[in-house]
Structure formats: structure tokens, C-alpha cells
C-alpha positions in Angstrom: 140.8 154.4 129.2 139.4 153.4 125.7 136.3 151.3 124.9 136.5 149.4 121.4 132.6 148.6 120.0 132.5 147.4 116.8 129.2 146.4 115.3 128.8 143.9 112.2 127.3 145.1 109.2 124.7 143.8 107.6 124.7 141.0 109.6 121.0 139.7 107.8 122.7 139.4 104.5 126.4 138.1 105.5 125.9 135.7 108.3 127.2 136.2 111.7 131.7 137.4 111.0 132.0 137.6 114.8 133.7 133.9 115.5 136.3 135.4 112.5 136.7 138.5 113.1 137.5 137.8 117.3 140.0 134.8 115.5 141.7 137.7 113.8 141.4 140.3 116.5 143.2 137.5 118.8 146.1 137.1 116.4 146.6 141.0 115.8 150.4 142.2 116.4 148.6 144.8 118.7 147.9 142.3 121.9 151.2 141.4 121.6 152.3 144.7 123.3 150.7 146.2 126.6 147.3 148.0 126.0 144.5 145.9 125.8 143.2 145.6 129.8 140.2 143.4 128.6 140.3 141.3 125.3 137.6 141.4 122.7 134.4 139.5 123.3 131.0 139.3 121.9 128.9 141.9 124.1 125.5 141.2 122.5 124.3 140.0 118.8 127.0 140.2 115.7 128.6 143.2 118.2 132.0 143.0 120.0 133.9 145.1 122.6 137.6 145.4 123.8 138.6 148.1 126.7 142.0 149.5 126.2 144.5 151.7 127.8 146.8 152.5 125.4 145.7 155.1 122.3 148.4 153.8 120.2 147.0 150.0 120.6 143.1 150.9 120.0 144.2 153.2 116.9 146.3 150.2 115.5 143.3 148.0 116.2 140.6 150.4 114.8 142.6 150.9 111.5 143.1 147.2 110.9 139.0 146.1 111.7 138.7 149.0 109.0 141.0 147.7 106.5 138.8 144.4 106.9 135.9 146.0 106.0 132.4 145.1 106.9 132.5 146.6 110.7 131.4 149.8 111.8 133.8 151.0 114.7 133.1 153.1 117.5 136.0 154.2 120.3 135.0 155.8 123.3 137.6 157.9 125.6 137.3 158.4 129.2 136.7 156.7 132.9 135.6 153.3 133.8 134.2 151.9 136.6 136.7 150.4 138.9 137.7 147.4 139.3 136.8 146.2 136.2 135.0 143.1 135.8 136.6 139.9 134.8 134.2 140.5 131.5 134.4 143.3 129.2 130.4 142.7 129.5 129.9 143.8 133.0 131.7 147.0 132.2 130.6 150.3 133.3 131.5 154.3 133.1 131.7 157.1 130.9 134.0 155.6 128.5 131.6 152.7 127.7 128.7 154.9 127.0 131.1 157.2 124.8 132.0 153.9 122.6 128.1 153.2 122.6 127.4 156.5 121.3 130.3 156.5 118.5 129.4 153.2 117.1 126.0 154.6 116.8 127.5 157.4 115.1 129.8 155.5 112.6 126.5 153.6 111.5 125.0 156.2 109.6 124.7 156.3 106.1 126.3 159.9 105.4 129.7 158.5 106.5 132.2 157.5 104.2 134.0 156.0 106.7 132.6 153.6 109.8 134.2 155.1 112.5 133.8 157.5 115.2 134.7 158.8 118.4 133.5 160.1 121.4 135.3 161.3 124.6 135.4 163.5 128.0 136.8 165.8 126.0 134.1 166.6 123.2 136.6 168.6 120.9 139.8 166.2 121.0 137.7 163.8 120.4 136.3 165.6 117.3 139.5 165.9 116.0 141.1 162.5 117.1 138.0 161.2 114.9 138.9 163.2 112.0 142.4 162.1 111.7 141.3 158.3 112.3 138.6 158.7 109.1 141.5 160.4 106.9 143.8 157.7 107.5 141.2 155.0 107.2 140.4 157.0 104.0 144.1 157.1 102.6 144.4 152.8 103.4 141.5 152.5 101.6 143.5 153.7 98.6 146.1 151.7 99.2 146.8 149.3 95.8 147.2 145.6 96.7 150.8 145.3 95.8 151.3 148.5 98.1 149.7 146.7 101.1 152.0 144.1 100.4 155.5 146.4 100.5 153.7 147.9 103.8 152.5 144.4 105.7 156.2 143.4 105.6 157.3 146.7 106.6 155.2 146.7 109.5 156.1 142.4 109.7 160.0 143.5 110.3 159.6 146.8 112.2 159.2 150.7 110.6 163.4 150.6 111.0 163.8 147.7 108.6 165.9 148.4 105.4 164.8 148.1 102.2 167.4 146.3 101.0 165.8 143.3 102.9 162.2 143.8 102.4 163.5 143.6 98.2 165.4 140.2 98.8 162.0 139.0 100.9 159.6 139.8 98.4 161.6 139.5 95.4 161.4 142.7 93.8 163.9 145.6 93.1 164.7 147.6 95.9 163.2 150.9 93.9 160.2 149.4 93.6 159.9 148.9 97.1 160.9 152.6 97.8 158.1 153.4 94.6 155.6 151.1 96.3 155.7 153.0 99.6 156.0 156.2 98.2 152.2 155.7 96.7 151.3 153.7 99.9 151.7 157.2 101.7 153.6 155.0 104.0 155.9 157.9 105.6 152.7 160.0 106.0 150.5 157.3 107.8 153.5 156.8 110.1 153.9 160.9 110.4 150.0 160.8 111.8 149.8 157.8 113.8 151.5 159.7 116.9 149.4 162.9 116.9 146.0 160.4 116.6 147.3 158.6 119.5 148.2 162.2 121.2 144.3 163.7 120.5 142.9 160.3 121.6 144.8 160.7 125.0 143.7 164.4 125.5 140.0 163.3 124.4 140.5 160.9 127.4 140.9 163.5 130.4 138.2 166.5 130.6 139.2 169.9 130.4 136.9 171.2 132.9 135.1 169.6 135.9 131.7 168.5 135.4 129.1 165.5 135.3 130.0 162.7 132.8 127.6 161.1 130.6 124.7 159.3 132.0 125.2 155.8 132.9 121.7 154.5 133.6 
């Protein structure tokens, strides 16, 4: 299972972004698929919280409160409490104290991305983590006019031709090919699976023994 805490940044100076940011975490293409077992709702302060089971959905969902800028984001791999409560809240268990401890983590200054993880698995989740900052990093070098080739790729499915992506945007069909090309669109897409692959492992614990502690 996967717990989403993401925590506002300098919330003193900015105002409280939670009411938008849960408005745009509740339209996300992401909870239109299977994954997300509790939806996002504001834990405590300018903070919110989401618990997932799908690695594919919480990376999608990290990446895109990333792109938005603003947040720091922490993801936390392991077991819950079961049943889970009606509120993402009243949550309990290993992987909630994991996402406490990577949000934490993602705050500090010496990062050059907000984001990091934590899991049953201490080395997957090192690694998952480094993957997730190097493709927040290459977005965050993503031009404008590239994020628009790529946001109606990913509005018409990774299979659509580009052929019709140039008729919908109006541009020549090799500079939709160019555009992606410096987007690093076929190497984001290359990465996404193994993320989602060293998320999963960072979710199950190699060898028996006592979880985090809970109290």
C-alpha cells in the first residue's frame, strides 16, 4: 500500500493552496483508473493525504503535484492498518509513518527536488526515490510548448499518432516529433514502469522484522 503526504510550502507567505490543489487533485486523469483506496483530504494544517494501492497511480500523482510546484511530497510504501477507516485521517500502520517520515525528508533545504520516499524495504525505496527526483528533475526542463505536445499526448493515449496531435494543435507533424524529442517524452515513458516496479518491491520487506513504530 502507498501513503501520499504532501505538505504546502510556505504556507505564511502564499496563503492556504489546499482548497485548489484537492480541486485539481480531484480532477486528475489518475482517479479515473483503479488505485486510489482513500481520496485526498486535508489531514491537518496546509497538509494533505491520499492512500493508494497502485504504484503506477501514486507516481502519476506525485509527478503531477511536482510539476505544480509549491508542495513538498512525501510517499510512503508498506502495510496499513486494516480495515481502513472511512477517513484517510484515522489511518494507521507502517506505511503512514513511512509517508510522515518522507515528507519530512523532502522538506529540507539540500534538495533540489521535494520529494522522497520511504518504505519496508529501505533500499528500493532509496532507489524508487531516486528515479522519482530524476524524472521530476527532467519535467522541470520541460519548455512550455513541449508540455503542450506532451499534455495532448498523454490527453489521447501514449498510442496516439502524430499525425493527429499536428491537426489538434495546428503545427507540423515534425515539430511535434521535434517537440517530443526535447521533452524526453520516450525516456520519461521508458522510466515510469521500472519507478512503479522499485515502488512495489519497496512495498514488501525482504526479511522478517518489526516495522516502524506506530505510537
Amino acid at each position: 500500500m502507498f501513503v501520499l503526504t504532501i505538505d504546502q510550502q510556505g504556507s505564511r507567505t502564499r496563503g492556504d493552496r489546499v482548497p485548489d490543489l484537492l480541486s485539481a487533485l480531484g480532477a486528475h486523469p489518475a482517479l479515473q483508473h483503479l488505485g486510489v483506496v482513500r481520496p485526498f483530504e486535508r489531514t491537518v494544517g496546509d497538509e494533505v493525504q491520499a492512500v493508494c494501492d497502485s504504484s503506477a497511480t501514486t507516481l502519476a500523482l506525485a509527478l503531477d503535484v511536482l510539476r505544480w510546484g509549491g508542495w513538498s511530497v512525501g510517499i510512503g510504501a508498506g502495510p496499513v492498518d486494516l480495515p481502513l477507516p472511512a477517513s484517510t485521517r484515522a489511518g494507521a500502520g507502517p506505511a503512514f509513518v513511512f509517508a510522515r517520515e518522507a515528507v519530512e525528508a523532502a522538506k529540507s533545504r539540500h534538495r533540489a527536488v521535494p520529494v522522497a520516499v520511504r518504505g519496508a524495504d529501505p533500499d528500493h525505496a532509496r532507489e524508487a526515490e531516486s528515479l522519482v527526483v530524476l524524472l521530476a528533475a527532467l519535467r522541470n526542463r520541460r519548455t512550455d510548448a513541449g508540455w503542450v505536445v506532451v499534455d495532448a499526448m498523454r490527453a489521447e493515449g501514449t498510442s496516439a499518432r502524430q499525425e493527429r496531435l499536428a491537426d489538434r494543435l495546428g503545427i507540423s507533424q515534425q515539430a511535434v516529433s521535434q517537440r517530443l524529442r526535447t521533452a524526453l517524452w520516450a525516456e520519461e515513458q521508458a522510466a515510469l514502469p521500472l519507478a512503479a516496479r522499485l515502488l512495489d518491491q519497496a512495498d514488501t520487506m525482504r526479511h522478517d522484522g518489526p516495522g516502524p513504530e506506530t505510537t
